[in-house]
C-alpha positions, 0 to 999 in steps of 0.5 A: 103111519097115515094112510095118506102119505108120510106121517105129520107128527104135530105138537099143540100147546097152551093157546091164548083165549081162542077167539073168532069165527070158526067156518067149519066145513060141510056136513061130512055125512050129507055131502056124501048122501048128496053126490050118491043122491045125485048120481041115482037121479035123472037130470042135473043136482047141485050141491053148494057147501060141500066138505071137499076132504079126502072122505067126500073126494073118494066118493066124488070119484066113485060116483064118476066110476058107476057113471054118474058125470060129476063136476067140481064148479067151484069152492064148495060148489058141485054138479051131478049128472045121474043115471037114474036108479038101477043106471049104475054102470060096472066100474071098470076099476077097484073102488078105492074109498080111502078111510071112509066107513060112511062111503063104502058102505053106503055105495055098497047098498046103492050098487047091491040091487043092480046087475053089476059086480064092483070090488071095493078097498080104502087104506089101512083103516078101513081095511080092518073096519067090519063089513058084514053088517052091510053085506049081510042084510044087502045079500037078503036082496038077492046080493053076494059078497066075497072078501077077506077073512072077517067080513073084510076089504078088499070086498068083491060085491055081485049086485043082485039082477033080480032083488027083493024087498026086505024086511031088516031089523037093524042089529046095532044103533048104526046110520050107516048100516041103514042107510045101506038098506035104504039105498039097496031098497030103491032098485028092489020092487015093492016097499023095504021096511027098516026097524031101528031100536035106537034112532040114529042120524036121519040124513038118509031119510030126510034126503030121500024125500026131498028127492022125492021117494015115497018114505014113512017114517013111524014109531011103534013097539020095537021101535022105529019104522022107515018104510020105503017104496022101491024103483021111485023115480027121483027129482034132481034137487039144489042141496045146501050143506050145513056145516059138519056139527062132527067138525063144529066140535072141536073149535067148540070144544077147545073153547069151553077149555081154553081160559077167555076163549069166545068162538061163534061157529054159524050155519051147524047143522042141528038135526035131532039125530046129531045134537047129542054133544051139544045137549051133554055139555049144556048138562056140564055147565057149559056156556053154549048159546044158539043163535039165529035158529032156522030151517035151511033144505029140510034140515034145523041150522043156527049160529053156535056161540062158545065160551070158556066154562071154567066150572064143567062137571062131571056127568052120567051121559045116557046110552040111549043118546050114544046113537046120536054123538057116537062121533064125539066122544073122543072131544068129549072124553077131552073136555071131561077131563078139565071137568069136576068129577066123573064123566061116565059113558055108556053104550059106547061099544061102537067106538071099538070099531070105528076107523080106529078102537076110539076108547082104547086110543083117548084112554091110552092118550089121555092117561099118558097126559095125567088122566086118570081112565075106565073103561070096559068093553062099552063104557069109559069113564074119565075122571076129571081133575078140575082146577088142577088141570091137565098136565099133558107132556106126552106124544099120543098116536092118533091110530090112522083116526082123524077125530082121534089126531083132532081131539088130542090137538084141542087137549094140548091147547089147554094143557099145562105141557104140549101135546103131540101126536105121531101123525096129523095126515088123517084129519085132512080126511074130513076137516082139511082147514082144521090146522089153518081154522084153528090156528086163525083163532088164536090155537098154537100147533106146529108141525115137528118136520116144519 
């Protein structure tokens, strides 16, 4: 049952060639740093291109709920009033985040070294997502952290009235989680230090120094080092959003495997840090050109054009590169399966605790439509059939987990039998135009209660 109302079971089948402009929606990851960004400046920034699904929503309405003033001018278009940092007020109700990871627990970093206390929950999902991996290292700067068994929401956060610097080495490859640190560093005095082993998704970084904070990013023998200077006082800015590389996946994706398909996706986000599905399928054999390469507000963008790849095979996707795709692998494990050979990828564990258990879910998914899965703990390996084709024919759950509904809808559009899934409510949480976008290029999907 989705978190957000009644269930949406929805069927895709075989689709003519997809053919098209697919305008994805914003950033999912920037939008959120950008209305936070905003509510921690003095003065007025605004966002154009913004992801307007429920994740975004959600931290909309709790920047309103630390005091921020935040306006919705238009399709896209936003306004933020901040407070400054170390400004945020006391809400004076719990913070629902709905089933976003990314929000919750970057706000919980952001409030963690103000003299403020704020409850947090979200839906069903996100209620059994792990949560000590933020509030441990924010109680290092002097925050407590009260909630369920496990580390869990709801979560009662006691942000710290006299915080420290710190010195964090991140555990696991997780932007979020330094995020987190980065942003419960702005309010502490002196400089923070974060040292990720693996390089995750920069937003974070390359949005604090166009507001203006002192940040050093360098390299050294235990990896890589982001040094921030606290209680900076930070510029408003006009942001542009890119569109979401995450979202840009699946009209990508679904054309590699749908016979005659040519779809051009214009404005994605290119940043390093998220590239890594892009450079995988070009090492299947995937027919992927960049057009028209540019910088747009610090980050790398172009226009991603897609063809149907009917000789995809089969590879070894490096652990080191899971950092940088961790979102994709559902679609990949996808379009592995129309692959020659075996797709093995591992390092993957993170999978497991995402809004969902990602590996087990595409494994029982994709098994029940005729492909044949490994897995353990951090590796799964799909084994593709080629020119066999997948047979499909089967109902999949999509476990309260939007990219998890999304990929087994670009499956059944090249199936040999439909696919369906118990419950579609989930995808509006980041790619709320999915449905309309993908049907526009050509896509056959129904609604069961339609």
């Amino acid at each position: 049952m989705s978190g957000h109302g009644t269930p949406i079971p929805m069927t895709s089948r075989k689709s003519g060639p997809l053919r098209g402009t697919a305008n994805v929606p914003g950033d999912k990851s920037i939008s959120h740093r950008a209305l936070i960004f905003g509510a921690l400046v003095i003065g007025e920034t605004k966002i154009s291109g913004l992801l307007e699904g429920e994740d975004v929503l959600d931290t909309a309405a709790a920047m309103r709920a630390f005091g921020a003033t935040v306006d919705h001018m238009g399709p896209g278009e936003w306004c933020v009033q901040g407070v400054g940092v170390g400004g945020f007020s006391e809400p004076d109700d719990v913070i629902d985040s709905g089933n976003s990871g990314t929000g919750v627990r970057l706000i919980m970093g952001a409030m963690s070294t103000s003299p403020i206390t704020a409850t947090f929950t979200g839906d069903a999902s996100l209620r059994s997502r792990p949560m000590a991996r933020i509030t441990d290292p924010i109680g290092l700067f002097g925050a407590t952290s009260y909630g369920r068994k496990g580390g869990r929401l709801p979560m009662t956060i006691v942000g710290a009235r006299d915080p420290i610097p710190v010195n964090y080495k991140v555990p696991m490859p997780s932007a979020q989680v330094k995020s987190a640190v980065l942003l419960a560093g702005l309010n502490a005095p002196g400089q923070t230090t974060v040292i990720e082993k693996e390089a995750t998704r920069d937003h974070t970084e390359r949005m604090l120094q166009g507001f203006g904070a002192d940040v050093e990013v360098t390299e050294s023998a235990e990896g890589r080092v982001i040094v921030l200077t606290g209680q900076p006082e930070l510029k408003p800015q006009k942001i542009t959003v890119p569109r979401d590389p995450s979202s840009a996946a699946f009209p990508v994706c679904a054309a590699l495997i749908v016979e005659g398909s040519d779809v051009l996706v214009p404005n994605i986000g290119l940043n390093p840090t998220r590239a890594g599905l892009f450079t995988t399928l070009r090492e299947m054999g995937a027919d992927l050109t960049f057009e028209n390469e540019r910088e747009e507000a610090g980050e790398p963008v172009a226009d991603l054009r897609a063809r149907f790849s009917p000789e995809l095979k089969g590879v070894e996707v490096p652990p080191e590169r899971a950092a940088n795709m961790i979102d994709e692998y559902p679609i990949l494990s996808v379009v592995a399966s129309f692959a020659e050979g075996a797709t093995t990828m591992r390092g993957v564990k993170e999978l497991r605790v995402k809004e969902s258990d990602r590996i087990d879910a595409m494994a029982r998914g994709l098994e029940a439509c005729g492909v044949t899965i490994e897995e353990d703990e951090d590796t799964m390996i799909v084994h593709g059939r080629g020119a066999d084709g997948v047979p499909g024919g089967a109902t999949c759950e999509s476990r309260l987990d939007h990219r998890i509904a999304m990929s087994f809808m670009c499956l059944g559009m090249a199936t040999q039998k439909a696919v369906s899934i118990d419950d579609g409510g989930p995808i509006a949480t980041s790619f709320p135009i999915f449905e309309p976008l993908m049907k526009e290029l050509g896509a056959q999907i129904v609604r069961a209660n339609r």
